[in-house]
C-alpha positions, 0 to 999 in steps of 0.5 A, a space after each residue: 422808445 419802447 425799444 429802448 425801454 426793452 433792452 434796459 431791461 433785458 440786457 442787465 439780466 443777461 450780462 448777469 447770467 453770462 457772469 455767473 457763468 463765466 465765474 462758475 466755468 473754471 479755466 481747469 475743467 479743460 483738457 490738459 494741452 501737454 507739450 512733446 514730452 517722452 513721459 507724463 505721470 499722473 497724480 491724484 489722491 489726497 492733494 495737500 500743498 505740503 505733500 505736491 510740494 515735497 513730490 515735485 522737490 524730490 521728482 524733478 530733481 537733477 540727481 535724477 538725470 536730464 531725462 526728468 526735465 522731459 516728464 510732465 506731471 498733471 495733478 487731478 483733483 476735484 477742488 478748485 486750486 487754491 491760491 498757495 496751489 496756483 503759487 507753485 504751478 506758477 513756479 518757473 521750475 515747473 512751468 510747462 511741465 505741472 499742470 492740473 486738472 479739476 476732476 475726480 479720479 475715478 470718473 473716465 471723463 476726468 481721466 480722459 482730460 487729465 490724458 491718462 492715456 498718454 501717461 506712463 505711471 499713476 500716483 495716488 497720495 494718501 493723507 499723512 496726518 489722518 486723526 482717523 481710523 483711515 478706513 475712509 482714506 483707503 477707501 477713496 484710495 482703492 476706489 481710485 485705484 479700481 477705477 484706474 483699472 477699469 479704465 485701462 481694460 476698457 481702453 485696451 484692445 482685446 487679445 484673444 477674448 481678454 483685455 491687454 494689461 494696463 499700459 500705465 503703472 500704479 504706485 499707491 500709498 495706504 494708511 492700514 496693512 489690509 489695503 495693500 491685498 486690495 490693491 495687489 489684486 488691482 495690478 498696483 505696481 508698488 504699494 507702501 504702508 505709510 503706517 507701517 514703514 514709520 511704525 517700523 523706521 522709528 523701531 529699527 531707530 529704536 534698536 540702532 540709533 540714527 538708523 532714521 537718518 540714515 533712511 531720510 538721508 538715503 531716499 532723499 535727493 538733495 543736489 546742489 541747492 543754493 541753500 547748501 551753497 556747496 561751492 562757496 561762503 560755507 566751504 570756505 568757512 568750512 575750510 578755515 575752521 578745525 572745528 567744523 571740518 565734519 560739515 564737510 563730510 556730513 555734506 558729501 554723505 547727505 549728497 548720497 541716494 540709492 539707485 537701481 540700474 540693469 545687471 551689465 551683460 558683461 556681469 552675468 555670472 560673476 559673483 555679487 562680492 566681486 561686483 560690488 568690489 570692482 564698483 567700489 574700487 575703480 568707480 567709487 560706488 557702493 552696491 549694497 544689493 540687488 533684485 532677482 527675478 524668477 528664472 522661468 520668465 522676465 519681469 516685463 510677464 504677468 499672469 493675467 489681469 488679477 495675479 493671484 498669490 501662487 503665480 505673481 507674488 514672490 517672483 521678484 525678491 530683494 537681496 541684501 549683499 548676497 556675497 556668493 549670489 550669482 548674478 543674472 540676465 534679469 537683475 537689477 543693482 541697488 547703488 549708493 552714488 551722489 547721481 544716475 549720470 554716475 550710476 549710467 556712466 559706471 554701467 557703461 564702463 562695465 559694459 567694456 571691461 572684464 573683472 578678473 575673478 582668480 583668487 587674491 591670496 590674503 597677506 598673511 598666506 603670503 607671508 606664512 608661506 615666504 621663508 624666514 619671515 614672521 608676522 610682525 616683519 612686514 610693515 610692523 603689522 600686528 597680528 591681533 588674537 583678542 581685539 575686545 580686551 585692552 585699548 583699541 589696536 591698529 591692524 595695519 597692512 600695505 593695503 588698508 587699515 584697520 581699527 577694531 575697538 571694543 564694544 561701547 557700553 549701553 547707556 541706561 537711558 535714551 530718549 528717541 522721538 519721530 520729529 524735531 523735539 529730540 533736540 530740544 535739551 534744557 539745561 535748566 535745573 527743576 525747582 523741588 516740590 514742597 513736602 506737602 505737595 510731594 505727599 499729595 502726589 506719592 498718595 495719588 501715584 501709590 492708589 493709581 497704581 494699584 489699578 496698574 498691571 505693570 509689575 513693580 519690578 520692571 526694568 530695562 524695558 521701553 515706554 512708548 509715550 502717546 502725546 495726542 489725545 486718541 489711542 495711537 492707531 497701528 500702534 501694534 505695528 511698532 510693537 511688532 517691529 520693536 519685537 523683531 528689532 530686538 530679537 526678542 519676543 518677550 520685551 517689555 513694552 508699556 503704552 502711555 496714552 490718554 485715549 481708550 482702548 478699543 475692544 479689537 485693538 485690546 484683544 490684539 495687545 494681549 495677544 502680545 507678550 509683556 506688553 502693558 497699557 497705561 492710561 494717562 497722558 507724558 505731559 504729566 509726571 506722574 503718569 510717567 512714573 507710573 510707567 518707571 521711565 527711570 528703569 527704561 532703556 528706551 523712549 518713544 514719543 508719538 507726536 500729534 498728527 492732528 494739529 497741522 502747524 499753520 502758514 506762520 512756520 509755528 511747530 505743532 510739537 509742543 507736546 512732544 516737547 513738553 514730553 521731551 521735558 518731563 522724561 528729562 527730569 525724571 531720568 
């Protein structure tokens, strides 16, 4: 009896223990068990189920050729997966080649189970939509990075007193300029500013409308998805319809990515222009530049374990169509195909063909030089002094066609914004204020104004509108690239804002010339006007990055939009 009594009461509070241990003993706190795979990367950093998202849409795309299947991704990160998280590793696509491990990135036990060991390249994510400084997520980023550094020097065998070079690649993303000195130090193999690259794509877009399409369109893959249903419903349609036959073209050109690939031994010494020429014609294939590499040493040789800037920085530099380049051993193609496959197979061809380099006459030294004809005899080709005056004129040859246009005209005012609100265009007529309320608002405006240090007689400058409720950081990121976009230093720039400027933050504005900062918010007209957005050539809208849309799929633009509006109506 007095058994039985002992073990009612015991065994209830060991059962209790051993449950609480279970549901504290998570199923990813163990070592990952990678399959036979030729790759595995590792990604840590900032882990936000958006941004896994798009990286694994983008990685394991079949654009990128079969090999990609072969790669397995493990995701380290030191929360418990959340249930949206689960949802995507548990996606046939991924499964058996994402895995993720509960850890921190910058504790060797971690790493270890995360097998960075057998990992090829390293990804640290930073957080897009940081409402900070982003001191804070630098920090972690750098530190991440540090640690990664140590851990492949202490793995490492030594060499002569010294430890071997990482045997895994790290590519970060950093939210302020300064942190990409620290992490060049740290051996990162590719660091990209996120505030940077978007300051300066919204003003390259500023300057050539369109310019960020092109940009998201180029460095996105898109295969074939069944949401574009390539061969199907939509091209059928498309090809019933007159009026829709730019979808056809429109899906060809978005199907379209850059590539690299190695300079053909075939190649070297032939010039960029003609290169790119034979791409083009026999393979359909634009080259658009290359990489060149130093000639004293191959890419694969670095200076030790922290480069400094006299040594490594500079021997790797990126040409735009270098026309007269001479390519090299070491150079690397950038291509814009629809696949690898196409960029690999175009490669090996080359690999067996030799490109005649003898000088093709032009066909008006042809005919110039042929007795007893003139220009206008060959094909009613044209010969075309001033193509800027009159009508648009056709040049026609036997060989191509083409058609020179004068320049269009500027408009007076357009209207550019970093997300969907530019689309958002009512064509709704504003009801007119009555005289007393218009009286009331000229008062308001004409003492604001007073306060104002933008001169009364600007015109044909650009007005960066600020929808959030903190000064924009890195705002003078944009003002630079505006700046060079132009070739002009002294373009008038105003900021509409509603947050304080910081002491720093106004020193540096000030180093700037004509640039003005106004304090008030674009969800208000008459803020606006005291910007003249109607005598701006340009307008740009920064949305709120601190408000997330939620789960439901409902915009966080509505200011943005509201901003979209108020411009509308006043210009």
């Amino acid at each position: 009896m007095a058994i039985v009594a002992l073990i009612a009461f015991a065994v209830p509070s060991r059962v209790t223990r051993l449950v609480d241990l279970a549901l504290k003993t998570s199923a990813y706190n163990k070592t990952v068990a990678l399959p036979a795979a030729s790759r595995h990367a590792l990604v840590c950093g900032n882990i936000e189920l958006e941004s896994i998202r798009q990286f694994l849409h983008e990685f394991f795309n079949a654009d990128h050729g079969p090999n990609i299947f072969r790669t397995t991704i493990v995701i380290l990160h030191n929360d418990e997966p959340s249930m949206e998280m689960k949802g995507l590793l548990r996606d046939p696509v991924y499964a058996n080649r994402v895995f993720y491990v509960k850890g921190r990135a910058t504790s060797f036990k971690s790493l270890k189970r995360a097998r960075i060991d057998l990992a090829t390249c390293v990804y640290i994510l930073t957080r897009k939509h940081s409402h900070g400084t982003g001191i804070e997520d630098d920090a972690d980023t750098v530190l991440i990075a540090l640690a990664l550094n140590a851990f492949a020097c202490s793995a490492g065998t030594a060499v002569g007193g010294k430890p071997s070079s990482p045997k895994f690649q790290v590519f970060a993303q950093t939210l302020l300029p300064g942190s990409i000195t620290h992490l060049n130090y740290l051996q990162t193999a590719r660091v990209v500013c996120v505030d940077e690259m978007r300051m300066g794509i919204m003003a390259q877009n500023c300057a050539t409308p369109g310019f960020a399409t092109l940009a998201f369109m180029l460095s996105t893959s898109v295969a074939d998805h069944v949401d574009w249903d390539f061969s199907g419903v939509l091209a059928e349609a498309i090809a019933k319809s007159a009026e829709e036959s730019w979808v056809k073209s429109y899906i060809h050109g978005i199907s379209q990515e850059i590539y690299q690939a190695h300079v053909p031994s075939s190649l070297v010494g032939k010039s960029f222009f003609k290169v790119a020429r034979y791409f083009y014609r026999c393979h359909g294939m634009l080259i658009f530049g290359l990489g060149s590499f130093s000639h004293n040493r191959s890419p694969h040789q670095h200076s030790g374990n922290h480069p400094s800037v006299n040594s490594d920085c500079g021997y790797y530099q990126v040409l735009l169509a270098p026309r007269n380049y001479i390519l090299q051993k070491y150079d690397m193609l950038f291509a814009i195909s629809t696949d690898v496959q196409s960029v690999l197979n175009a490669m090996l061809y080359a690999e067996r063909v030799s490109i005649k380099t003898a000088r093709v006459k032009s066909i008006w030294g042809a005919i110039s030089e042929h007795p007893g004809h003139n220009h206008a005899s060959v094909s009613g080709a044209k010969r075309v002094d001033d193509p800027e005056k009159g009508a648009p004129v056709q040049v026609e040859s036997p060989r191509r066609m083409v058609v020179r246009t004068p320049p269009l005209k500027p408009q007076k005012t357009n209207y550019i914004s970093d997300s969907d609100s530019s689309y958002f265009s009512p064509n709704v007529m504003y009801p007119t204020a009555p005289s007393i309320k218009g009286v009331v608002r000229t008062r308001i405006e004409r003492v604001t104004r007073r306060n104002d240090l933008v001169p009364q007689t600007i015109s044909n400058h650009i007005v960066i509108c600020d929808a959030s409720d903190l000064f924009p950081r890195n705002v003078e990121l944009l003002i630079q690239s505006l700046k060079n976009a132009y070739e002009d230093e002294d373009l008038s720039i105003i900021i509409l804002s509603p947050g304080q400027v910081d002491r720093q933050r106004e020193l540096v504005l000030g180093d700037f010339t004509n640039v003005y900062v106004v304090r008030g918010t674009p969800l208000a007209q008459g803020d606006l006007r005291r910007t003249h957005i109607e005598r701006a050539q340009k307008a740009i809208v920064l949305g709120n990055c601190n408000i997330r849309a939620d789960s439901e799929g409902e915009s966080n633009d509505s200011a943005a939009i509201l901003a979209n509006m108020n411009i509308q109506s006043l210009c």
